[in-house]
C-alpha positions in Angstrom: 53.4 249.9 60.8 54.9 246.8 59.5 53.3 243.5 60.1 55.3 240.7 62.4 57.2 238.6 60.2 57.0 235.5 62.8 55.5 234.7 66.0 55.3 237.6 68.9 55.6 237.3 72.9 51.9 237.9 74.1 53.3 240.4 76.3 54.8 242.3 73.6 51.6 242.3 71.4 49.8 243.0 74.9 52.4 245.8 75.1 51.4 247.3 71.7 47.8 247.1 71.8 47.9 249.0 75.2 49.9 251.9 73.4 47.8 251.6 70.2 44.8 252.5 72.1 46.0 254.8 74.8 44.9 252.2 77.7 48.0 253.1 79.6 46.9 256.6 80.7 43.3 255.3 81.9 45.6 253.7 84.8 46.5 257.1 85.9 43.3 259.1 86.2 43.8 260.7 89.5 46.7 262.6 87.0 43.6 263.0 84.9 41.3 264.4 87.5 44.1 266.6 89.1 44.7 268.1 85.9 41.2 269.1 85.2 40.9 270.8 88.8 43.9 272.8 87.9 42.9 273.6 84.6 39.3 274.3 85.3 39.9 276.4 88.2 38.6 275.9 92.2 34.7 277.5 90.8 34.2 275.4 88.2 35.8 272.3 89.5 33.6 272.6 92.3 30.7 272.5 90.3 31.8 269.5 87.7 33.8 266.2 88.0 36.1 264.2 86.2 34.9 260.7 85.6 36.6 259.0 82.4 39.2 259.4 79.3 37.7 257.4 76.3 40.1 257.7 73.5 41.4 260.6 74.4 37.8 262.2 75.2 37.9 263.7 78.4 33.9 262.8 80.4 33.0 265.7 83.0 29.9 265.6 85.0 28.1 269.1 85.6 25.8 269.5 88.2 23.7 272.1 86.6 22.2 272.8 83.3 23.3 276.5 83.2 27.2 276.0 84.3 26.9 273.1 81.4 25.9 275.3 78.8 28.4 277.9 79.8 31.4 275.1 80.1 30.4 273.4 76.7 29.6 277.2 75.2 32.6 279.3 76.6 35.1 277.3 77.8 35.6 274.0 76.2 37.8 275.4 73.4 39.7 276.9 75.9 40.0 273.7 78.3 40.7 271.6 75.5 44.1 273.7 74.6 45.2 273.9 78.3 45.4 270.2 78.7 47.3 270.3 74.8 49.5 272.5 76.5 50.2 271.6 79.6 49.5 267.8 79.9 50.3 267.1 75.8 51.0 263.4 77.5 47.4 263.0 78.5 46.4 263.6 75.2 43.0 264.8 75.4 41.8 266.4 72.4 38.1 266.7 73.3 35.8 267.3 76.1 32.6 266.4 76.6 29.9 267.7 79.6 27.5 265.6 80.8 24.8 266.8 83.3 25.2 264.9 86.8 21.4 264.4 87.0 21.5 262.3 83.1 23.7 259.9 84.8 22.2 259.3 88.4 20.1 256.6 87.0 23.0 255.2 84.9 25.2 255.2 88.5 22.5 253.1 90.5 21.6 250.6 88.1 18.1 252.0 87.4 15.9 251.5 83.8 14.0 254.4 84.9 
């Protein structure tokens, strides 16, 4: 990428740092969360959810340790190339399982 040869419009500098970083598609995370229902599957989707996209690293909260180790074991390669194929403009190219229970304290605010 070439460098500005002169002064830029903050909204087109604002414009190209949201594109740079992928900022745009954290606005649309119900498409996100939809997507990983779908792709998941009703079982397993019941059992996880959805909770961020960090360059392009798709967060999942599993409420058990054994449906985590199957997910992360089994079916992440798998998940991973469904959202490549079918939602290539999300463009998630990891994901990573988190057991609900790890982040309960992180969700109330607690140290303990």
């Amino acid at each position: 990428m070439e460098a500005p040869r002169g002064p830029q419009s903050l909204a087109k500098a604002i414009s190209e740092v949201i594109a740079l970083r992928g900022l745009a598609h954290e606005g649309s995370f119900a498409r996100v969360a939809a997507a990983w229902r779908e792709i998941a599957g009703e079982a397993i989707a019941s059992g996880t959810r959805a909770t961020a996209v960090n360059r392009g690293v798709l967060q999942v909260l599993v409420n058990s340790a054994p449906l985590l180790s199957e997910l992360a074991s089994f079916h992440k390669a798998a998940f991973v190339k469904a959202f490549k194929e079918r939602y290539a403009d999300l463009k998630i190219r990891d994901i990573k399982f988190k057991l609900r229970g790890e982040m309960k304290g992180a969700e109330s605010g607690s140290t303990t």
